[in-house]
C-alpha positions as CSV (number, residue, x, y, z in Angstrom):
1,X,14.4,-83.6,25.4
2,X,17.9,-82.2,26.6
3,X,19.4,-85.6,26.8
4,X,23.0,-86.6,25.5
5,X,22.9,-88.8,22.3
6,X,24.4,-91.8,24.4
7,X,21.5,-91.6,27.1
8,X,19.3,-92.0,23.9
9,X,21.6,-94.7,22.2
10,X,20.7,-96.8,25.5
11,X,17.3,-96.0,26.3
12,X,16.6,-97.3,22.5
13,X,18.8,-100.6,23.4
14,X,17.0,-101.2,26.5
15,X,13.7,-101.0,24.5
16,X,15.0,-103.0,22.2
17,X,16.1,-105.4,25.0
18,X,13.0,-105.5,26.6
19,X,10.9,-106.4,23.3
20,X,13.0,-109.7,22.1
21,X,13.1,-112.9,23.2
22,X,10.9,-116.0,23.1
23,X,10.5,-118.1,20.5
24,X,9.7,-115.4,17.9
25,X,11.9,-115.7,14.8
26,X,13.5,-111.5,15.1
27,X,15.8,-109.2,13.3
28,X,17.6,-106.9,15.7
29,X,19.7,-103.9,14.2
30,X,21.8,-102.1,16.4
31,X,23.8,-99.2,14.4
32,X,26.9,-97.3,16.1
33,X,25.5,-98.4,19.8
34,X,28.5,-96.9,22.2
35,X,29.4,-94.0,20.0
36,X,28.3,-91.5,22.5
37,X,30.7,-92.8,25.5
38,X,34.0,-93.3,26.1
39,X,35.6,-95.7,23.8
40,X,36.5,-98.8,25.8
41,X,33.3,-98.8,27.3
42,X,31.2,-98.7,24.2
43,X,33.5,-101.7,23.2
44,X,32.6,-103.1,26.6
45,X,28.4,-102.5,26.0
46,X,28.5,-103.8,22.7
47,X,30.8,-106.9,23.5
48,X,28.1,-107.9,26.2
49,X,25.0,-106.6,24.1
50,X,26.6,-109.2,21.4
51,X,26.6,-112.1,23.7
52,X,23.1,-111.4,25.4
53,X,21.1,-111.0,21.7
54,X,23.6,-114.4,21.0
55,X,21.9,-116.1,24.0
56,X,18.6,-114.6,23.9
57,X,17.5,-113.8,19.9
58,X,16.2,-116.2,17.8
59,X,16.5,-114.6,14.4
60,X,19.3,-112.6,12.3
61,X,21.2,-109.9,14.4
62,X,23.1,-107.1,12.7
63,X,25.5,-105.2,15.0
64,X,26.9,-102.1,12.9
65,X,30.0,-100.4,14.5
66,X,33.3,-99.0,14.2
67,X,34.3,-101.0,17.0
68,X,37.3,-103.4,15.8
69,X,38.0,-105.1,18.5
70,X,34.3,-107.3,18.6
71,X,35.6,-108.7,15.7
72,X,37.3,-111.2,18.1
73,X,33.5,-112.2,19.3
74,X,33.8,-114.5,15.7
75,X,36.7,-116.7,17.2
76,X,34.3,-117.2,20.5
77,X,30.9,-117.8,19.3
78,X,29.6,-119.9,16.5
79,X,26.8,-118.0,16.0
80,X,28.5,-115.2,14.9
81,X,30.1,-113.7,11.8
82,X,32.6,-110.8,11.6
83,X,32.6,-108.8,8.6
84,X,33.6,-105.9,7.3
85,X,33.4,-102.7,4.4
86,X,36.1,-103.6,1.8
87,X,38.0,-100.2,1.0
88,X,40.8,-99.9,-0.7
89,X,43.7,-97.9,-0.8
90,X,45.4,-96.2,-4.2
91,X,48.3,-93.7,-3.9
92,X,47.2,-93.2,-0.7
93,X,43.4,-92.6,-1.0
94,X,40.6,-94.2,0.5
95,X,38.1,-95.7,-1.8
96,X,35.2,-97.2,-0.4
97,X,33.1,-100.1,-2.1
98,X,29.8,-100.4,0.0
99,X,30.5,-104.3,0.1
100,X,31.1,-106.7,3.0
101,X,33.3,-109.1,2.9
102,X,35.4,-111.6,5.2
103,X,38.7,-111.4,4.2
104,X,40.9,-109.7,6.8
105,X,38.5,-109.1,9.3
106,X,40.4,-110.4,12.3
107,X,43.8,-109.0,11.0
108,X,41.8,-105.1,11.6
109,X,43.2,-103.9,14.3
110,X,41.6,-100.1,13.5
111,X,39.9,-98.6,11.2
112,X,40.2,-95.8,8.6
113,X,40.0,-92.8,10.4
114,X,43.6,-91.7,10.5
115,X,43.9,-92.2,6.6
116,X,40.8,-90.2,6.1
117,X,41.7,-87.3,8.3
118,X,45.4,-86.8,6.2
119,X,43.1,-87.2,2.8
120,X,40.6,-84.6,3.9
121,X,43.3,-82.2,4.4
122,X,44.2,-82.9,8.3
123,X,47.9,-81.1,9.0
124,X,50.0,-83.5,8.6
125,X,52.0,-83.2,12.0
126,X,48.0,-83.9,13.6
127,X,48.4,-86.9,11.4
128,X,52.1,-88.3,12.2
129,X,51.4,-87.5,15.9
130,X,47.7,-89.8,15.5
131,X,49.3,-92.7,14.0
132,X,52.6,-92.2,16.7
133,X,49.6,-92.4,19.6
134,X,47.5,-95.0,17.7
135,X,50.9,-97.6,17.4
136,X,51.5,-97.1,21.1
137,X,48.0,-97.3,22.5
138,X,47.6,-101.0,19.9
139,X,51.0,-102.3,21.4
140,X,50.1,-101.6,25.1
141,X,46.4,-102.8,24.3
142,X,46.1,-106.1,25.8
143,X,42.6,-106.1,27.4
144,X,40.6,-107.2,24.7
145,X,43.0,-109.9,23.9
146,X,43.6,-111.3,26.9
147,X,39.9,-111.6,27.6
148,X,39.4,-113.7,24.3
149,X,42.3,-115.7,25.3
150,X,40.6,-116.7,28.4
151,X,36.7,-116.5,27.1
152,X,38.3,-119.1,24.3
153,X,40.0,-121.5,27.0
154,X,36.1,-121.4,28.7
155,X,34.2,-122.0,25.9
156,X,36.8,-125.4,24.8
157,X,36.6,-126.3,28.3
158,X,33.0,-126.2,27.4
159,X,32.8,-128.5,24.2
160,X,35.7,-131.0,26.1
161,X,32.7,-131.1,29.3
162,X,29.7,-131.3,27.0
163,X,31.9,-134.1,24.8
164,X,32.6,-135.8,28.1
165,X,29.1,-136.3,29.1
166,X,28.1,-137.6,25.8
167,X,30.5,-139.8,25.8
168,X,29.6,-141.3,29.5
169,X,25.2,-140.9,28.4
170,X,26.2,-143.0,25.1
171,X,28.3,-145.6,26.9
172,X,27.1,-148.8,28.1
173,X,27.4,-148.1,31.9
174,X,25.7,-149.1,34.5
175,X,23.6,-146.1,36.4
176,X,26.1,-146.7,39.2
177,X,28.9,-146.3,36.8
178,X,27.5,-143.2,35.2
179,X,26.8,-141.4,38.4
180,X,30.7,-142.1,39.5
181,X,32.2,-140.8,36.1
182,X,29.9,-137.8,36.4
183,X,31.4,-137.3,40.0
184,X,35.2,-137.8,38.4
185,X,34.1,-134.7,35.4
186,X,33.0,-132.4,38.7
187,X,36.1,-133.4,40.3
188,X,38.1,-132.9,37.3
189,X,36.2,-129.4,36.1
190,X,35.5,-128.0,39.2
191,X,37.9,-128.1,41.2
């Protein structure tokens, strides 16, 4: 049709969007969604296509990507489960196992592709220069974890709320003395 791969990645997302919901058990897949754009972006459209299928899937939801950084959405939401390929490395080769597994997951902070450039043959000063950039760009990248830091302060001011108004619907208060404790928690979380 003459239309880049990324305007096809997201007219097949937003079909997929628009066909979920309800209270339909579903499996969504989504495989390498974001590939086709700049990086931080497809981080940022599959870091809010997470949380929406979270919110609005009943069912299993397999997100594939090379995206490290979502990994974080496992600290945030309960719903969700990082994992990733186990590889390992001997005398400096990559050897892939085609298993998941847990271990490590939020230690990643890339992937592979470096190592597998300088195995396929890459020059080697292409190779020292990529992991020189790559160092820099994860010690000056603070976007992702500065937005877990504070979605993580939301979501346990959250639980302390929704603990809170337990607490005050299980106690034996008056009506009157609920409504004034439930005006103390809007005074206390709002303002």
């Amino acid at each position: 049709e003459g239309v880049s791969s990324f305007f096809s990645e997201v007219r097949d997302v937003q079909f997929l969007i628009e066909k979920i919901g309800g209270n339909r058990p579903t499996l969504v897949l989504v495989d390498e969604f974001g590939k086709g754009t700049e990086c931080m972006e497809g981080v940022c459209l599959n870091w809010a296509l997470c949380e929406y299928l979270t919110a609005k899937t009943r069912g299993l939801t397999i997100v594939a990507t090379h995206f490290t950084q979502l990994t974080a959405l496992s600290k945030l939401y309960d719903e969700i489960t990082s994992k990733h390929m186990k590889v390992k490395i001997e005398n400096s080769k990559l050897r892939p196992f085609y298993q998941h597994q847990d271990e490590g997951v939020e230690d990643l902070k890339s992937g592979y592709g470096i190592k597998l450039a300088e195995q396929l043959g890459f020059p080697p000063t292409i190779i020292a220069e990529a992991e020189e950039i790559l160092s820099r760009v994860l010690a000056e990248s603070i976007f992702i974890n500065r937005e877990v830091s504070y979605a993580q302060i939301q979501k346990e001011t959250l639980q302390n709320l929704k603990a809170e108004l337990k607490g005050i619907r299980d106690s034996n208060q008056s009506p009157k003395e609920k409504a004034e404790s439930i005006r103390e928690l809007k005074l206390k979380y709002l303002n």
